[in-house]
C-alpha positions as CSV (number, residue, x, y, z in Angstrom):
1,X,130.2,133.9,1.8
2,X,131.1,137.2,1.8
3,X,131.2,138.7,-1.6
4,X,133.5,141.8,-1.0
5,X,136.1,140.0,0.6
6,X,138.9,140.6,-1.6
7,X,140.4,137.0,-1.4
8,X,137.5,136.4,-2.9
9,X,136.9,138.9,-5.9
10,X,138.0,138.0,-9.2
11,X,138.9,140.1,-12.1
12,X,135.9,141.6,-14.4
13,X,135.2,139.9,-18.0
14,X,132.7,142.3,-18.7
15,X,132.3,146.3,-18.6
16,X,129.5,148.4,-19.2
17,X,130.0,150.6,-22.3
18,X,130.8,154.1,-21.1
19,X,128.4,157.1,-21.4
20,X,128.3,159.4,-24.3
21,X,130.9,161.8,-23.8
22,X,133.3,159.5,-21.4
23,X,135.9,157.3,-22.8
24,X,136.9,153.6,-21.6
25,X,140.8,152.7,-21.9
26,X,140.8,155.6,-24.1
27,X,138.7,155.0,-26.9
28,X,135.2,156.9,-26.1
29,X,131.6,154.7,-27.3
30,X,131.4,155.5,-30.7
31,X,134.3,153.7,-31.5
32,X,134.3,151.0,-29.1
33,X,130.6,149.8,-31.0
34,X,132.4,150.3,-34.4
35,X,134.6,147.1,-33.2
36,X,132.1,145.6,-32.2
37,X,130.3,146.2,-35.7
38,X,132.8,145.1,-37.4
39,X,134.1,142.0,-35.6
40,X,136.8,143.1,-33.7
41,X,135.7,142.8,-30.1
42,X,133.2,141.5,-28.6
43,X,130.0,143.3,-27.2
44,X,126.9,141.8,-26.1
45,X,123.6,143.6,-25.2
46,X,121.5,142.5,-22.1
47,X,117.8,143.2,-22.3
48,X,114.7,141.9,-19.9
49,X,112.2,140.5,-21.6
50,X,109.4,143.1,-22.4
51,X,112.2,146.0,-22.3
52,X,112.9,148.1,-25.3
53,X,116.1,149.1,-24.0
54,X,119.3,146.8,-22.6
55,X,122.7,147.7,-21.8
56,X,125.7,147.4,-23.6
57,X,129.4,144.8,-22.5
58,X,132.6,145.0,-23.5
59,X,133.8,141.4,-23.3
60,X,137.4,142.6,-21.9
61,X,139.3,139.8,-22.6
62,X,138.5,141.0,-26.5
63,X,139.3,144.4,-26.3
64,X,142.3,143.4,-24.5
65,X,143.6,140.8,-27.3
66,X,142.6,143.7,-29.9
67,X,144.5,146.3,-28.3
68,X,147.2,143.6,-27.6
69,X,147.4,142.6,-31.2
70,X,147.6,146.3,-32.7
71,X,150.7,146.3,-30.1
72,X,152.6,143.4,-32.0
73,X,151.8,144.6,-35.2
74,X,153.4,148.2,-34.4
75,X,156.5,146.4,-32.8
76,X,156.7,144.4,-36.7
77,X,157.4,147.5,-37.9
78,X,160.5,148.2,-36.0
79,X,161.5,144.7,-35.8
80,X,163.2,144.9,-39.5
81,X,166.6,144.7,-40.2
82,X,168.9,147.8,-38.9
83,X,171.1,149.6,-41.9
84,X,174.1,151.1,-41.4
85,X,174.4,154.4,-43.0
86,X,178.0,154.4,-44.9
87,X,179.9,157.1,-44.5
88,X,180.7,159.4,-47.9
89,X,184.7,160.6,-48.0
């Protein structure tokens, strides 16, 4: 099986949490773990066994439904009824 054959690639679940200093879809690290913190999105940490150290995933389908969701509540805004302003003579 070849595993770069693009027939055969499917999309990523899971991205490594960007550097210090570099940003993913915008939002750099710090913020990305402060939704994780707090619920919002989920990020896992992969460790060996015996290692002090892991790394960090952003479960994408998460952050996406986050993002996504921030989206509909911004169009609920605008969604409201539209006045008419009346005219003064």
């Amino acid at each position: 099986m070849n595993f770069r054959d693009p027939a055969t690639l499917q999309p990523e679940l899971y991205v490594r949490m960007p550097k210090p200093k570099r940003r993913f879809q915008g939002m750099c690290r710090t913020t990305l773990q402060q939704l994780g913190d707090a619920g919002l999105i989920e990020v896992i940490s992969v460790q060996q066994p015996g290692c002090i150290r892991g790394i960090k995933l952003i479960y994408l389908p998460s952050l996406f439904g986050y993002l996504d969701g921030l989206r509909a509540n911004e169009a609920a805004k605008f969604a409201g009824p539209i006045r008419s302003k009346q005219l003064i003579r």
